[in-house]
VEXZATI-744162 format. One record per residue (C-alpha): residue number from 0; residue in one letter; x, y, z. Coordinates in Angstrom, 3 decimals. Layout:
# VEXZATI-744162
+------+-------+----------+----------+----------+
! zami ! fimar !        u !        v !        w !
+------+-------+----------+----------+----------+
!  NUM !     a !        X !        Y !        Z !
...
+------+-------+----------+----------+----------+
This chain:
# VEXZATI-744162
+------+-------+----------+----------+----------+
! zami ! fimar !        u !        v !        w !
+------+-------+----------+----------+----------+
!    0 !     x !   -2.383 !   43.881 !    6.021 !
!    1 !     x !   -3.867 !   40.520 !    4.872 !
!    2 !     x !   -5.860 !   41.624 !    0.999 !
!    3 !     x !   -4.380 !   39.548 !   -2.034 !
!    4 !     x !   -6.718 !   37.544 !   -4.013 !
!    5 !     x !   -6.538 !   33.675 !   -3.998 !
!    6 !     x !   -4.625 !   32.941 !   -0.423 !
!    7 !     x !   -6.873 !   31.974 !    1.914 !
!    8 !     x !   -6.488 !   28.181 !    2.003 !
!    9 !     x !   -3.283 !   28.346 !   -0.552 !
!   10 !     x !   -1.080 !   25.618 !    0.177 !
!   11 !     x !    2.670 !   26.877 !    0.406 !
!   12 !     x !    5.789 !   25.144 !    1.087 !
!   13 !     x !    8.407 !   27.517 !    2.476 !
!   14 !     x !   12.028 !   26.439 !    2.816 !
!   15 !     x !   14.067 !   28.012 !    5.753 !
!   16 !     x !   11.323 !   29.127 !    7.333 !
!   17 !     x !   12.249 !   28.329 !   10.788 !
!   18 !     x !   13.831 !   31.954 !   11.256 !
!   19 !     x !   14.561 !   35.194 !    9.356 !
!   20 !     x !   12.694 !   35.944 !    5.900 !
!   21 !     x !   11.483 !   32.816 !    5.681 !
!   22 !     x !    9.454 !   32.962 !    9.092 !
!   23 !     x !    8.160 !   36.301 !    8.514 !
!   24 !     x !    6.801 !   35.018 !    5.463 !
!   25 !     x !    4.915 !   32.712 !    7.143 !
!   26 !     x !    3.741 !   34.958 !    9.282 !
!   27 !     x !    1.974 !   36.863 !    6.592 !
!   28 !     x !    0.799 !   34.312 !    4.692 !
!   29 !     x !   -0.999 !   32.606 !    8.107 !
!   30 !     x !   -2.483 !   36.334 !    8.293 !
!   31 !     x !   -3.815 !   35.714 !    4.666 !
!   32 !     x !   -5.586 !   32.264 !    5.446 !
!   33 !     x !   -2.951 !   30.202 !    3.815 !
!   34 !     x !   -1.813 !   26.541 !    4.916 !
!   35 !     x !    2.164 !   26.303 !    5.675 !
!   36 !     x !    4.089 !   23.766 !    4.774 !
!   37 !     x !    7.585 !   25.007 !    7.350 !
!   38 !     x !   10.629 !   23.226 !    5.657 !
!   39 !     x !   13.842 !   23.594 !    7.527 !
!   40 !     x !   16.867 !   21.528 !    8.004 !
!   41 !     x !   16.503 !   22.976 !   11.874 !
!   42 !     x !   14.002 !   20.692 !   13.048 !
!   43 !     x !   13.621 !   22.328 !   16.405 !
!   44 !     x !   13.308 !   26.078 !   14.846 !
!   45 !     x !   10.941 !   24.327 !   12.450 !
!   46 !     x !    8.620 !   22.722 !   15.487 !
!   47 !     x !    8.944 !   26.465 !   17.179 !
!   48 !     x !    7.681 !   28.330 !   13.982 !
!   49 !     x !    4.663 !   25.898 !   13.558 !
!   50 !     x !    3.885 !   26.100 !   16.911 !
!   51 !     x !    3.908 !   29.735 !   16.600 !
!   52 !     x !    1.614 !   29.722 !   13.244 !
!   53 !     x !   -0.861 !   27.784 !   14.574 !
!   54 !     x !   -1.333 !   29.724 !   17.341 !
!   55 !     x !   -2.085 !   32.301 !   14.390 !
!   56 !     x !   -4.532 !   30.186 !   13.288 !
!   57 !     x !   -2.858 !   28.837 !   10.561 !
!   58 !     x !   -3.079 !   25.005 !    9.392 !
!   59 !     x !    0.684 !   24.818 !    9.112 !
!   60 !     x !    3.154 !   21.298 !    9.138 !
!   61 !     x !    6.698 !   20.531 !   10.075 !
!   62 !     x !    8.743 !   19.197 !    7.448 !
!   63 !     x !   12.271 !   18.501 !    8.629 !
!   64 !     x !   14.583 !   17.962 !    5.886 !
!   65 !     x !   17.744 !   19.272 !    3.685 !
!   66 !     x !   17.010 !   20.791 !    0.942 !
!   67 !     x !   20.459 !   19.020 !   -0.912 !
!   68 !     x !   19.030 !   16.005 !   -0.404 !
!   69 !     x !   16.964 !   15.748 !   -3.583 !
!   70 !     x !   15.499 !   12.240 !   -1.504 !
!   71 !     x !   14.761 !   14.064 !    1.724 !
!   72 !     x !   13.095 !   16.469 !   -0.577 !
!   73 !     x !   11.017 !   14.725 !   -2.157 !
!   74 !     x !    9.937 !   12.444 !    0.991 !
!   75 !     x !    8.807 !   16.347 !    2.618 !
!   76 !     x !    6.752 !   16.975 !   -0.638 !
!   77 !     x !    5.621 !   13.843 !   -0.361 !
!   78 !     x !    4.454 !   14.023 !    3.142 !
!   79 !     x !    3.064 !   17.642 !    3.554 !
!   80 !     x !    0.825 !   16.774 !   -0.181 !
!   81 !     x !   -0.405 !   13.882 !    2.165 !
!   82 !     x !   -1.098 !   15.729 !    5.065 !
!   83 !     x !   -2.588 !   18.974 !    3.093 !
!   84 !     x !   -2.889 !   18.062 !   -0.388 !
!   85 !     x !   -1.269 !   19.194 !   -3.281 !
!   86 !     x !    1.725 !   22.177 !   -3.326 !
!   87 !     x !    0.139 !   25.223 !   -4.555 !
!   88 !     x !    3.140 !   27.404 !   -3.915 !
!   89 !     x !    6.901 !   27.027 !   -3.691 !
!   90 !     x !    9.001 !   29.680 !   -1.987 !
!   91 !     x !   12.487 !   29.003 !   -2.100 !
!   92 !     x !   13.797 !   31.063 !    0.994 !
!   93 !     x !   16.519 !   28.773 !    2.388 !
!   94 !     x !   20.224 !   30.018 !    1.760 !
!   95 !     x !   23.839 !   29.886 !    3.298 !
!   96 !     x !   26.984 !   31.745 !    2.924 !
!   97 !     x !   30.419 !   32.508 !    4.787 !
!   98 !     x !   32.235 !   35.812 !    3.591 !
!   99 !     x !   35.901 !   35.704 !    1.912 !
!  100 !     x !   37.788 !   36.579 !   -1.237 !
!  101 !     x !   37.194 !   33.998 !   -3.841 !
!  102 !     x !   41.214 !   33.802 !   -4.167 !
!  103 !     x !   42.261 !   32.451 !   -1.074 !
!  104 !     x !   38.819 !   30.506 !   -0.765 !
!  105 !     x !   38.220 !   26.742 !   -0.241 !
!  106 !     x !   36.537 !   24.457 !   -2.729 !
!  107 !     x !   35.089 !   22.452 !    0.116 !
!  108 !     x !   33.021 !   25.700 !    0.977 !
!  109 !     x !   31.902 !   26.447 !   -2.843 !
!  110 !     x !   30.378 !   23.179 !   -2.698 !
!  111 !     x !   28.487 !   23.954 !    0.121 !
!  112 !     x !   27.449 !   26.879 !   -0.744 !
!  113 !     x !   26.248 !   25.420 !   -4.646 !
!  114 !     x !   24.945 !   22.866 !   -2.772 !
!  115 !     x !   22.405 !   25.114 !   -0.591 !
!  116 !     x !   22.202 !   27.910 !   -2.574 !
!  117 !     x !   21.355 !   26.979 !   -6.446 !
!  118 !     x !   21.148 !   22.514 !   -5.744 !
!  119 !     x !   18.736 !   23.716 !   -3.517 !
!  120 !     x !   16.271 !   25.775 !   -4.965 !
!  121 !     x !   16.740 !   23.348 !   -8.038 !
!  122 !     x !   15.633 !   20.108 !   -5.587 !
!  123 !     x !   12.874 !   21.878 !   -4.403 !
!  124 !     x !   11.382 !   23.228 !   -7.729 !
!  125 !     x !   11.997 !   19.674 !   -9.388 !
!  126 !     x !    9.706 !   18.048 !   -6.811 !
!  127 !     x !    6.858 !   20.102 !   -6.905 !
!  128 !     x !    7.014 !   21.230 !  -11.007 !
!  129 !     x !    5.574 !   17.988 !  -12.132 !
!  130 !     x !    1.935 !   18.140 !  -10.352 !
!  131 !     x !    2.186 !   22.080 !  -10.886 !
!  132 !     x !    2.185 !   20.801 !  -14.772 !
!  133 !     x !   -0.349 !   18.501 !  -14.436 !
!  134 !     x !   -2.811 !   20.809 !  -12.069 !
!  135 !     x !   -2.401 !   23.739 !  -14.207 !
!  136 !     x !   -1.133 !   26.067 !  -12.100 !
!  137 !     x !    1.552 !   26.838 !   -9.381 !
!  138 !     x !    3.336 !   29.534 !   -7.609 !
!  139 !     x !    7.080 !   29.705 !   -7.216 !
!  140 !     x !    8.781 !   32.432 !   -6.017 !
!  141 !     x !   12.641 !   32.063 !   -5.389 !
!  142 !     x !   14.612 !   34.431 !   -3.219 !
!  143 !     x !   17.886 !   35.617 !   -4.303 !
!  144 !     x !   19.748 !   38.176 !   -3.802 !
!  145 !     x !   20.966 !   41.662 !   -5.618 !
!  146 !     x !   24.546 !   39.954 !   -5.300 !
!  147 !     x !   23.239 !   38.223 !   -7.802 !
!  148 !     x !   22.394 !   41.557 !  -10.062 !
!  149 !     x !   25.831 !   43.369 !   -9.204 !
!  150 !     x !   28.454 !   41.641 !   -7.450 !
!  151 !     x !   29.697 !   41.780 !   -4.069 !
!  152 !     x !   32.834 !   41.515 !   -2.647 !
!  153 !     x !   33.321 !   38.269 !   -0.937 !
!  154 !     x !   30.639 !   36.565 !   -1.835 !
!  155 !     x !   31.408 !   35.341 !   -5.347 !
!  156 !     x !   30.304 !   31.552 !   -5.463 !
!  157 !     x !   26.945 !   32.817 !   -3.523 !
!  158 !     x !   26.526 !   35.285 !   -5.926 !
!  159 !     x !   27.268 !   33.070 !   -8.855 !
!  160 !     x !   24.558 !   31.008 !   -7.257 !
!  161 !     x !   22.134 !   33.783 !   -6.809 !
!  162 !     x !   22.464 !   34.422 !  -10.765 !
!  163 !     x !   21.744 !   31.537 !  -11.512 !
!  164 !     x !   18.753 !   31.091 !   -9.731 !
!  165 !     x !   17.579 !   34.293 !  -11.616 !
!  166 !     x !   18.083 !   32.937 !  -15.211 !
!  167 !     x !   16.451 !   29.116 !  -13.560 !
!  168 !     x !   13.469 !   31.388 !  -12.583 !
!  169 !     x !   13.258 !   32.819 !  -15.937 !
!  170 !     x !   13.857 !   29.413 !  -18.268 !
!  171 !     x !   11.456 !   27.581 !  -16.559 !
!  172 !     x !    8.848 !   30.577 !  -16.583 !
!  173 !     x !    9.552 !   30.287 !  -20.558 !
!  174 !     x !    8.572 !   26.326 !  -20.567 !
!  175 !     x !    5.867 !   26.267 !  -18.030 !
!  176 !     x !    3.944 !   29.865 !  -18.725 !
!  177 !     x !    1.706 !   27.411 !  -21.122 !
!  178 !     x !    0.798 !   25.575 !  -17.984 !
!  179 !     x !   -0.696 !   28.389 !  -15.742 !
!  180 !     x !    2.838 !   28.429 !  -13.707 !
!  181 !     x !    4.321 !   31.436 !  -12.540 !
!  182 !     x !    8.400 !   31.904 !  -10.860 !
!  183 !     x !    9.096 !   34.982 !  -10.017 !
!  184 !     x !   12.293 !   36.018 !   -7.658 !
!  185 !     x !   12.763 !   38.493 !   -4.562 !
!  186 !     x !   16.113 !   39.443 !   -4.843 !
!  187 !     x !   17.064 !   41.039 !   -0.891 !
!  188 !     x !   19.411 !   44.020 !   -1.097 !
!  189 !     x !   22.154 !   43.473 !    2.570 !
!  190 !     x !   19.334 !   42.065 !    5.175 !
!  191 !     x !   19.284 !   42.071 !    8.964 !
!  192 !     x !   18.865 !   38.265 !    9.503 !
!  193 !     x !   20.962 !   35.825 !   11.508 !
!  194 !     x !   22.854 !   34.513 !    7.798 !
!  195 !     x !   24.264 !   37.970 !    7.851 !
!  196 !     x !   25.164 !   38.109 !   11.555 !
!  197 !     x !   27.315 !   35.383 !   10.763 !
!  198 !     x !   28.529 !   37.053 !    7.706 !
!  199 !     x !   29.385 !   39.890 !    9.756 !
!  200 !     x !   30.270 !   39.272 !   13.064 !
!  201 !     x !   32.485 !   42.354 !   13.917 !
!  202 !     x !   29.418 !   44.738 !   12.698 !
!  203 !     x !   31.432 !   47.343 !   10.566 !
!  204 !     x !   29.687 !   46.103 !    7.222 !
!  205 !     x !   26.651 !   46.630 !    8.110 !
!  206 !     x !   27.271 !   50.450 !    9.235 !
!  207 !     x !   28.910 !   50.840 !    6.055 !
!  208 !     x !   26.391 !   49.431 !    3.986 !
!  209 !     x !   24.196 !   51.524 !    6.325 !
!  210 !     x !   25.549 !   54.563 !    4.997 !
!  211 !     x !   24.966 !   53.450 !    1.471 !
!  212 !     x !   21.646 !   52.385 !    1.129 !
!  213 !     x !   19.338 !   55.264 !    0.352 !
!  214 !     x !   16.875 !   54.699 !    3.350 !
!  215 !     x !   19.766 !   54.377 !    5.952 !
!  216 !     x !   19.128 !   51.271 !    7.268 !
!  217 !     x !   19.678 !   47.287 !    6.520 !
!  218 !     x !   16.700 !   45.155 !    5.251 !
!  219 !     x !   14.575 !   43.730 !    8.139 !
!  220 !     x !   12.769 !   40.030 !    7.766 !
!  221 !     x !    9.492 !   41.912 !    7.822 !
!  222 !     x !   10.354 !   44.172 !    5.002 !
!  223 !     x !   10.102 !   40.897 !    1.882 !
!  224 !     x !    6.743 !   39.059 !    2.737 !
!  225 !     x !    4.491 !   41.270 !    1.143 !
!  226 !     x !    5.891 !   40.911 !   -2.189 !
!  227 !     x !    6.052 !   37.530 !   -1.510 !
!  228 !     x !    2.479 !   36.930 !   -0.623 !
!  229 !     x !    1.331 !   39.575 !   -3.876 !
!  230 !     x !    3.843 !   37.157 !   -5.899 !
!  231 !     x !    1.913 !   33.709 !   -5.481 !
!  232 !     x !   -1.302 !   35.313 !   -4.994 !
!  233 !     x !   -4.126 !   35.476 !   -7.531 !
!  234 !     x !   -3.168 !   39.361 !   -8.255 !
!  235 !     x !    0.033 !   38.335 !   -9.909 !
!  236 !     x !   -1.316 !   35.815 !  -11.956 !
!  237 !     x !   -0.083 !   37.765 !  -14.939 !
!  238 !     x !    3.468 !   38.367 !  -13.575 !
!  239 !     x !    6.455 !   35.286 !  -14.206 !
!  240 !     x !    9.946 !   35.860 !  -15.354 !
!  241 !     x !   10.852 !   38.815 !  -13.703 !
!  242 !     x !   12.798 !   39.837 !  -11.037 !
!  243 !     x !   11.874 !   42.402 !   -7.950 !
!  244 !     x !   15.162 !   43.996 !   -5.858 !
!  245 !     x !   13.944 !   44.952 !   -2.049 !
!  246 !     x !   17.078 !   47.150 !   -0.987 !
!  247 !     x !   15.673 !   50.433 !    0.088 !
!  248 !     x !   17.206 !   51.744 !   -3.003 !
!  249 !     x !   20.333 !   50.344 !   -2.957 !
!  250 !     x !   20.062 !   48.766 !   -6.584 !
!  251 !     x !   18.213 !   50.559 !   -8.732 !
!  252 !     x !   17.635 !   49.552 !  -12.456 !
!  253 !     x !   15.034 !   50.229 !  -15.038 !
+------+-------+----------+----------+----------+
């Protein structure tokens, strides 16, 4: 249900939005009156999920580009603030991993996943930061993941990554707070969403995780936009540093 304060005609840049979280969160925020800015590396997905918004009603944009390419980035910031004027919120969405124990893993695959997973996020924030500063206020809201709080078993460089976007969220809330900036993160407990499908191809994970989570089921797509929206919405305006686990009860802390 659309409702938070200070959407309608927000301009947000999501990466990875072409599918999964990402898209769903587009999805809500086109229900809330919001202008999209759909960043993907999947230029097709990217051209389907804009078609789709604006058939929402949604002024939304295509911005093909990789978010480790701090040049590509900045060209797609560059281009939507053109287009729709200036980036009012930043959702860093886009991630990658591949599953296996750290000691018999590759180095050529922690790169990657560094690369896409904490480069990334960094690229992105870098890019739009600077006119947040000078405008006086801005939305980020970085996704990461409760691998990031407590572990998990073959996924150490992504969740190295995934803590470290959680203290980067809360160091630059410290030196922009002054500024009217907010970061916040959404950190996804296990997640029904075509990066775990890969992760998990012969399906036993997710029954066992199944059987673990407190409200017997995986996370869906549709079950992280609302936070999202509430995060760079006009209601949370008094909310930066912190960091919200969505994993049906999985993680609990206090």
């Amino acid at each position: 249900m659309a409702g938070f304060r200070g959407l309608r005609g927000r301009r947000a840049l999501i990466t990875g939005a072409a599918s999964g979280i990402g898209l769903a969160t587009a999805e809500r925020l086109a229900e809330e009156g919001a202008v999209i800015g759909v960043l993907d590396l999947d230029t097709e997905g990217a051209e389907k999920a804009v078609g789709k918004l604006r058939e929402l009603g949604a002024e939304a944009f295509c911005l093909p580009a990789d978010i480790v390419d701090p040049v590509a980035v900045a060209a797609a910031v560059g281009t939507f603030e053109a287009d729709a004027g200036p980036v009012e919120a930043l959702i860093n969405n886009a991630g990658w991993d591949v599953a296996g124990n750290f000691a018999e893993s590759d180095p050529a695959i922690w790169k990657k996943i560094i690369d896409i997973n904490l480069y990334g996020p960094l690229n992105m924030t870098r890019a739009v930061l600077p006119g947040m500063i000078e405008r006086r206020a801005g939305r980020i809201v970085s996704l990461a993941s409760d691998a990031g709080r407590v572990g998990s078993s073959g996924e150490a460089v992504y969740a190295a990554c995934k803590g470290g976007i959680i203290a980067f969220s809360k160091s630059v809330a410290r030196e922009v707070a002054r500024h009217g900036i907010t970061l916040n993160v959404v950190s996804p407990g296990p997640s029904d969403t075509p990066l775990f499908a890969r992760f998990d191809e012969s399906g036993k994970l997710a029954a066992a995780l199944e059987r673990a989570i407190p409200m017997r089921r995986l996370g869906r797509p549709e079950d992280y936009p609302g936070i999202i929206a509430f995060l760079i919405s006009d209601d949370a305006g008094f909310i930066t540093g912190q960091t919200v686990s969505v994993s049906g009860g999985l993680t609990m802390h206090g």
